[in-house]
C-alpha positions in Angstrom: 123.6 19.6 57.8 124.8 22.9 55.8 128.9 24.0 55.7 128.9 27.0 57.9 129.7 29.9 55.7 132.6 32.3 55.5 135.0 29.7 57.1 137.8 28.5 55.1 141.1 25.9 55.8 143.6 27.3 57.8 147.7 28.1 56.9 150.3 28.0 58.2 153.1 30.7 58.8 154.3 31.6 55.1 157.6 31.6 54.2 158.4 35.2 53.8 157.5 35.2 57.5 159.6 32.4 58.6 162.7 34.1 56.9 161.6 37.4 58.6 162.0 35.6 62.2 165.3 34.1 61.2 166.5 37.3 59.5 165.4 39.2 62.6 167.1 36.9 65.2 170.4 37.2 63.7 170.3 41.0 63.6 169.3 41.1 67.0 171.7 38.8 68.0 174.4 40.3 66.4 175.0 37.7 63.4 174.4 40.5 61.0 176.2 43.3 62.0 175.4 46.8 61.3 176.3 48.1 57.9 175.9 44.4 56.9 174.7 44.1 53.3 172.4 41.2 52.8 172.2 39.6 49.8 168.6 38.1 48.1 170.9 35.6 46.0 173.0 34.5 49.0 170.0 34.5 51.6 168.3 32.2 49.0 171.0 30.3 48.3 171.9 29.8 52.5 168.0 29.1 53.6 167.4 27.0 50.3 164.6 29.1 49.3 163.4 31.0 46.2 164.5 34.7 45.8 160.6 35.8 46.1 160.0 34.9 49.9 163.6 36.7 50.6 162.7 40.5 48.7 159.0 40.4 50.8 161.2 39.0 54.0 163.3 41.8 53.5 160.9 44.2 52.8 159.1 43.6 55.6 162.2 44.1 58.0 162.7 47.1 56.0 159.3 48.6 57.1 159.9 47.3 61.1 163.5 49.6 60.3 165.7 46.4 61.0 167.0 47.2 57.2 167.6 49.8 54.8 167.3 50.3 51.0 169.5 51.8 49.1 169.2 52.6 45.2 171.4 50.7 43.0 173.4 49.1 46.4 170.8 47.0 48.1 169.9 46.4 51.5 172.1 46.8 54.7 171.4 46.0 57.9 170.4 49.9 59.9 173.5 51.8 61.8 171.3 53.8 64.9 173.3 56.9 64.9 173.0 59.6 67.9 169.9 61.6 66.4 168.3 57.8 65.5 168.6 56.6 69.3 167.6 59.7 71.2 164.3 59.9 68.7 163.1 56.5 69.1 163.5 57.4 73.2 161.9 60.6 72.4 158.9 58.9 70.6 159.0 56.1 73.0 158.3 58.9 76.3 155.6 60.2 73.8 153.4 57.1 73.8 154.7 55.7 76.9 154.1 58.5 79.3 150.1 58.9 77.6 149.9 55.4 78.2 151.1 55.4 82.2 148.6 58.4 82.8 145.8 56.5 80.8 146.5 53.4 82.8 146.4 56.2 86.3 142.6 57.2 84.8 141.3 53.4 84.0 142.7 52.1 88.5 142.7 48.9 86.2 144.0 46.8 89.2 144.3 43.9 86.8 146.4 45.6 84.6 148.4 46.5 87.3 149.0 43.0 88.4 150.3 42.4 85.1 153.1 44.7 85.2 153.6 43.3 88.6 154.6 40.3 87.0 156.5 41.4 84.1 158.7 43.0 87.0 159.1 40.0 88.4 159.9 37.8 85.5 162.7 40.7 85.0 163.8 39.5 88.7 163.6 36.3 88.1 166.0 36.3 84.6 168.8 39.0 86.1 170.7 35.5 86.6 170.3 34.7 82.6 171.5 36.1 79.6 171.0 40.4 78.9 169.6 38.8 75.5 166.9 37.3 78.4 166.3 40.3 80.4 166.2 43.2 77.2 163.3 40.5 76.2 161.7 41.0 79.6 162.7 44.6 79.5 160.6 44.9 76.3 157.2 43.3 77.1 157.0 45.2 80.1 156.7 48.3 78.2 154.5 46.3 75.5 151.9 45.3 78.8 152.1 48.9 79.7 150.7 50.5 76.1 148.9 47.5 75.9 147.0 48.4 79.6 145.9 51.6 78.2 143.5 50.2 75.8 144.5 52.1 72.8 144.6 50.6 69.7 146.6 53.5 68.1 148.8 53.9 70.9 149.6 50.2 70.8 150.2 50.4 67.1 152.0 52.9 67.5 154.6 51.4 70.0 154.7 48.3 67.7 156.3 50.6 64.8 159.2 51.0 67.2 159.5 47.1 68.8 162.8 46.3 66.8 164.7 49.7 66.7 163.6 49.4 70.8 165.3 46.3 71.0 168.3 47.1 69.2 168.9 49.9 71.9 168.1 47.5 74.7 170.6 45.2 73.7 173.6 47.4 73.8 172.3 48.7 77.5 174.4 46.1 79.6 177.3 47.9 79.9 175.5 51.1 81.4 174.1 48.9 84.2 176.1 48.8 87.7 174.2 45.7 88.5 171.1 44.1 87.0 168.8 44.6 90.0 168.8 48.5 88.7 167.0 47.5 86.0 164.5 45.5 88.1 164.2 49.0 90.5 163.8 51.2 87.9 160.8 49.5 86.3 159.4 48.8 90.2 159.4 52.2 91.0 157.2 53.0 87.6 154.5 50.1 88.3 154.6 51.6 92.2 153.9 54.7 91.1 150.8 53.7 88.6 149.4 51.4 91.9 149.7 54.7 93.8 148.0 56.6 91.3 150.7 59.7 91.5 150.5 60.9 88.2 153.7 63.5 88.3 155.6 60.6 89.6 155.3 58.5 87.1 155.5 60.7 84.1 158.4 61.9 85.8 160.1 58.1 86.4 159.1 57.0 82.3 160.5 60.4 81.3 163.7 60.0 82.8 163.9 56.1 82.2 164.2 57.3 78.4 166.1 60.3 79.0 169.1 57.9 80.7 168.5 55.2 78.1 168.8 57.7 75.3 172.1 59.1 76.6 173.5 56.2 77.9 173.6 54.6 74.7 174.5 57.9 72.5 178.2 57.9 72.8 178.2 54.1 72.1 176.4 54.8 68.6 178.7 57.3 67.7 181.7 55.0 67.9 183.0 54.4 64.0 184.1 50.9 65.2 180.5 50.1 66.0 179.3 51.7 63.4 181.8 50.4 60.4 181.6 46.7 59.2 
């Protein structure tokens, strides 16, 4: 019996990606604060791995705009001022509201019941942790790019994933109760099974709006801003 062709052994995750995930979890969760600098000597030193795996690890949170570079400093974890907040909303309505009218066009009732469900997994974690419900919060809008079949719209969204979930994060305190966030994100999938285009491009369009001016005066804060 011949080898099949073209197959070959499979790897597992790399390194440089496994420091990526930790690197990333301790931005989001706050560990690194912003305007932290992070070291490659330390970072090896701390995860008792070479320097190499760190600079792609870092250079690959650099690109998802977790980090920045400066010349001759080094790296620092991003500060999202004003301008940075309300443009990731504004490019976030730009994809988001093509995608809900694509979704109208395709009466997909399968995608649909998937957005049914994120909603209710947001229901079902308003008792957990805001670190819980952001994360719920998040892959509803990822099922709703995804539903419109577009692989450039969905890579598109995927360039803003981490800024997205930095915003999301600092939310809670703009939130009356959690169930508003449940009833905002009803009212969207509503709208899409009703097929009532204005509504919903209205209801996305002002769920970014809120979001991006909610959180402005909190990024403009030097306390929040100054490590």
């Amino acid at each position: 019996m011949s080898e099949p062709v073209g197959l070959s052994p499979l790897r597992q995750e790399s390194t440089p990606v496994l420091v990526a995930d930790q690197l990333r979890s301790r931005i989001l969760d706050g560990t690194f604060a912003p305007g932290a600098q992070l070291s490659e000597h330390s970072l090896a030193e701390r995860l008792a791995v070479s320097r190499g795996p760190i600079r792609e690890a870092l250079q690959r949170l650099i690109q998802e705009g977790l980090l920045r570079s400066e010349r001759n400093r080094g790296v620092f974890v991003v500060e999202l001022g004003t301008e940075d907040v309300r443009d990731i909303y504004l490019a976030r309505a730009a994809v988001e509201r093509t995608a809900a009218a694509v979704v109208i066009g395709l009466d997909d009732d399968e995608a649909i019941g998937a957005l049914q469900e994120r909603v209710e997994q947001l229901a079902a974690s308003i008792e957990g942790s805001w670190a819980e419900l952001a994360s719920r919060d998040l892959q509803f809008h990822l099922t709703l790019v995804s539903a419109a079949k577009s692989a450039r719209l969905d890579r598109m969204f995927r360039t803003l994933v981490a800024e997205t979930q930095l915003c999301l994060l600092r939310l809670e305190p703009f939130y009356a109760g959690r169930e508003e966030v449940v009833r905002e994100h009803q009212a969207i999938t509503d709208a899409i099974r009703d097929r009532d285009l204005a509504l919903v491009d209205r209801l996305v369009l002002e769920h970014m709006e809120v979001s991006a001016a909610r959180l402005s005066p909190v990024v403009a804060e030097p306390d929040l801003r100054e490590e």
